[in-house]
N, C-alpha and C positions, 0 to 999 in steps of 0.2 A: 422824799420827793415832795414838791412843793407846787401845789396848783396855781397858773398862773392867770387871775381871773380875769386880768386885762385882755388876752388872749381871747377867754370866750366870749366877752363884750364886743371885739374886736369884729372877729367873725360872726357873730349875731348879724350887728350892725349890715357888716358888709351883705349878706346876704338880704338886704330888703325887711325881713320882720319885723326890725321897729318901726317901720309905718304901715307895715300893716295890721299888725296886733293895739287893739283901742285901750281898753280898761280890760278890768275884771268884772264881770257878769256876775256869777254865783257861785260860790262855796257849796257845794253838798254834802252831807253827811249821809252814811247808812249805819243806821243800828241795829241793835238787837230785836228780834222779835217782842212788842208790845213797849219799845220805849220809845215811840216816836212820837205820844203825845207828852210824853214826859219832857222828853227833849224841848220840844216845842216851847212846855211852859218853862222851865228854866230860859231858856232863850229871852224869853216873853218878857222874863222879870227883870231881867240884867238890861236890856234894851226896847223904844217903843217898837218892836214887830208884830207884827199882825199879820193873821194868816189870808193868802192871795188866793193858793189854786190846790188842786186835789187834785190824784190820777190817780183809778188803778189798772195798774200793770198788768192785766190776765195772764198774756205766756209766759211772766215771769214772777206770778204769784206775787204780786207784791202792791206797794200801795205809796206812793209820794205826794208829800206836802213842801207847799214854798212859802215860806214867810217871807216878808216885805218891809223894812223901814222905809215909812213914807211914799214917797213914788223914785226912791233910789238907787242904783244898784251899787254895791252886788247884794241880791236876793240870799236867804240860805233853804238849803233844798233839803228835806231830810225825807230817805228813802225806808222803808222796813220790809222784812219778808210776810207775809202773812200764813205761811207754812216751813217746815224744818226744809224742803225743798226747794225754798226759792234760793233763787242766784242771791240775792242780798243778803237770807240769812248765814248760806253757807258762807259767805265774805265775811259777814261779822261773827262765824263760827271761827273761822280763822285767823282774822287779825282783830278780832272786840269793833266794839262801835267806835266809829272815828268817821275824821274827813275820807272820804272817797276819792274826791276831784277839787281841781279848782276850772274853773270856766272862764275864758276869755274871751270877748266879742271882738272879732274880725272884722276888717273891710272886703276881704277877698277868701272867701274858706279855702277855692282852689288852689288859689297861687300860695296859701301857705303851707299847704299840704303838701305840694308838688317840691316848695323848697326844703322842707322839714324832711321831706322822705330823699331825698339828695344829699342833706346835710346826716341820714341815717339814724331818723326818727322813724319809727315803725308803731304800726295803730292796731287798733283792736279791731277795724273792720276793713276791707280789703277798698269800699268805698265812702262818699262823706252821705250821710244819712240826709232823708229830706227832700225840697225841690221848694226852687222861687214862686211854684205854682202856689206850696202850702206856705209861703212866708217864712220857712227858715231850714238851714242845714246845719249841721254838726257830726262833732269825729273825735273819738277818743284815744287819748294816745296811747300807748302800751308803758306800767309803773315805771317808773324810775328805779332805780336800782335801790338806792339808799332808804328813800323815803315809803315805798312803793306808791308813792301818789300818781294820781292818772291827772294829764293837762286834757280838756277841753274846749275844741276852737268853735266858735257857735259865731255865724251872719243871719240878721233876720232883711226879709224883706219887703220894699214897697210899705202899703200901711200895716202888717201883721205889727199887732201890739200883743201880741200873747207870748207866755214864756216859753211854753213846749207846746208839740203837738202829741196826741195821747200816742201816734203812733212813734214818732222819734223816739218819745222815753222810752217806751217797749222796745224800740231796736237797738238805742244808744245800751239798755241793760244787757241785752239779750248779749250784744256784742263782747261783753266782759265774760262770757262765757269758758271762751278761748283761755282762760286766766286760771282753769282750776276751782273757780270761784262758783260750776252749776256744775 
């Protein structure tokens, strides 16, 4: 059987997403407990990044760094557990350290979630995280089959120039729950 990918272009298109989905925003990684400055510095050497922002995660034990080439995107996110309990480390207990996600920035979160979940894309969280109030939303989508990689749709708003807000990463994590992964 032979995948026809003209097809799935086809239908992409027709459904609106390629204008509403922009660039790629950020690559995130989750690793292992205690490699995330490790990570960091290999990162560091291979390319000029430099680290931007720090979170920690409380409800979901853990702790995330964003590294930054220049003022460009896409950023890289590297996330770790900071106990055998956290949702990150049991992920990286399961599948090793690797990419998590990739992030896309949107024009419209709603309208591509409304067409996504139409076209029989299904999310990790039942709503999109956020509010115009805080400057930005996002929504994770449920692995893919082959890859198990998760797509992230993230719109920031008005003048919000920050990448996350402490609470979104905590619920964007939280919401990977559902996965086995806590």
């Amino acid at each position: 059987m032979s995948l026809d990918l003209n097809h799935v272009i086809d239908d992409f298109n027709k459904s609106g997403l390629d204008k509403l989905i922009e660039k790629l925003d950020h690559v995130a990684y989750r690793v292992k407990r205690g490699e995330r400055l490790t990570t960091m510095q290999a990162m560091m050497n291979l390319l000029p990044y430099r680290e931007f922002k720090n979170f920690k995660i409380i409800k979901a034990d853990a702790i995330t760094t964003c590294i930054k080439l220049h003022e460009t995107l896409p950023v890289i996110v590297i996330s770790e557990g900071l106990s055998e309990d956290s949702i990150v480390e049991k992920y990286c207990q399961k599948y090793g350290s690797r990419v998590h996600h990739l992030a896309y920035l949107v024009k419209d979160i709603e309208k591509v979630v409304e067409i996504q979940k139409s076209r029989g894309v299904e999310f990790t969280s039942d709503q999109v995280i956020g509010s115009v109030s805080e400057g930005i939303k996002q929504i994770f989508t449920m692995p893919t089959e082959t890859t198990n990689h998760i797509v992230e749709y993230i719109q920031r708003f008005g003048d919000f120039d920050g990448f996350f807000t402490p609470s979104n990463v905590e619920n964007l994590m939280i919401s990977t729950a559902k996965l086995g992964e806590a």
